[in-house]
C-alpha positions in Angstrom: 15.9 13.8 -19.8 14.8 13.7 -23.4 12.2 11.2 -24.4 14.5 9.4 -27.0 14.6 5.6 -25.7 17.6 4.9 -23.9 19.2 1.4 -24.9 22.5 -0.7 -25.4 23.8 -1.2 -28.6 25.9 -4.3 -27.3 25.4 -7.6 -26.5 26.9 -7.9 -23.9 30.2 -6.8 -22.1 31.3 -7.9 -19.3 30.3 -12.1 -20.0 32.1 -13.1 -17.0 29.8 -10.9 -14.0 26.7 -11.9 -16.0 27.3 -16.0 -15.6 28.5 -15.4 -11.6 25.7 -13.6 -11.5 23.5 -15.8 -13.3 24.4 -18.6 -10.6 24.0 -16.8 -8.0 20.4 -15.7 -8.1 17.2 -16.9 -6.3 15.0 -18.9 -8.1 11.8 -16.7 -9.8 9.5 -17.9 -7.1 11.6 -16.9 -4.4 12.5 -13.5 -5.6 8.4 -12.8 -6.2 7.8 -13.9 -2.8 10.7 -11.3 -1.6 8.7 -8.8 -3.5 5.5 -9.3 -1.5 6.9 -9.3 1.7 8.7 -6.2 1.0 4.8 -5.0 0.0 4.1 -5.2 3.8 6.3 -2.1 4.9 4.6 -0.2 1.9 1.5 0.4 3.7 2.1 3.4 6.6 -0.4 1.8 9.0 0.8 -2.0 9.0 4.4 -0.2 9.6 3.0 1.7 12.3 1.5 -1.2 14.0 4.8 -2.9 13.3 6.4 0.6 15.3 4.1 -0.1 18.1 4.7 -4.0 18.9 8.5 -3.5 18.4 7.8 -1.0 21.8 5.4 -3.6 23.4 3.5 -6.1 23.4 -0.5 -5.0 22.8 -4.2 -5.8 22.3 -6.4 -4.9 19.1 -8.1 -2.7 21.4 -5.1 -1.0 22.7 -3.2 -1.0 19.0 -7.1 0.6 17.9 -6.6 3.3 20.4 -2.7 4.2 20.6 -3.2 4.5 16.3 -6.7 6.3 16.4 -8.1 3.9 14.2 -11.2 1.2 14.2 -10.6 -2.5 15.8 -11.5 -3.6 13.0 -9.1 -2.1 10.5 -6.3 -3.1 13.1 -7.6 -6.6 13.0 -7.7 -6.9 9.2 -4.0 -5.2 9.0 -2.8 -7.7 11.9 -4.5 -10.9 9.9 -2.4 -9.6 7.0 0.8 -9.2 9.3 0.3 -12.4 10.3 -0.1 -13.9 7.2 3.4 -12.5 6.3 5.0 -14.2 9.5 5.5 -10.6 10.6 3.7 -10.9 13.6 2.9 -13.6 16.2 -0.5 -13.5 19.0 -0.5 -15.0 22.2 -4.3 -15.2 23.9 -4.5 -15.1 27.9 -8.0 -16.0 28.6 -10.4 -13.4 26.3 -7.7 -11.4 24.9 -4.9 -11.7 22.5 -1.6 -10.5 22.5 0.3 -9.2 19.5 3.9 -9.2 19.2 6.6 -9.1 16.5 7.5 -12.6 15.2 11.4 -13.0 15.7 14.2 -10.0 15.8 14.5 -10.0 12.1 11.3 -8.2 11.9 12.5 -5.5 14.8 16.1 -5.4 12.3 14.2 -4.8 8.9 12.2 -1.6 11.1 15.4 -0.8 12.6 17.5 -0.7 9.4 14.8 1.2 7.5 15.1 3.8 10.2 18.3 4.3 10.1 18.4 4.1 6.2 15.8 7.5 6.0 17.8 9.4 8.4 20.9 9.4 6.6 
């Protein structure tokens, strides 16, 4: 592709798609908060925890040893998870539980899977 700026030298043609479009979309706020939840499947380790609770149920310690990584970096990604409503705890007595927070989360995971193997 050369380096030569790429651009339309119309206005616009097709008025009509542009004003149903126009209506149609999300607020600026809403479409920004999109984007950052979207940012949460763009780190590999929060989508592997993400891989591991849509198997099971688990603890920090047990997420900190399936994933070969510190407690505490699984506890900062799950606070982040959280955050995002991705994820939902549960404690029974010392030790909390970690789960997905509804089935969209297990769809978006399930979706993206079958959208790389194509």
């Amino acid at each position: 592709m050369s380096r030569e700026q790429i651009y339309c030298d119309c206005e616009m043609i097709h008025q009509e798609v542009v004003a149903a479009t126009r209506e149609k979309m999300p607020d600026d706020n809403k479409l920004y908060d999109l984007a950052d939840f979207f940012k949460m499947f763009g780190d590999s380790t929060r989508v592997r925890i993400l891989w591991a609770l849509e198997e099971s149920e688990m603890c920090v310690c047990d997420l900190a040893v399936l994933l070969n990584m510190t407690k505490s970096a699984i506890s900062h990604q799950l606070k982040a998870l959280r955050k995002a409503n991705l994820v939902k705890n549960r404690r029974s007595g010392k030790i909390v539980y970690y789960s997905l927070a509804d089935d969209h989360v297990r769809s978006i995971l399930e979706k993206g899977f079958e959208h790389i193997e194509e």
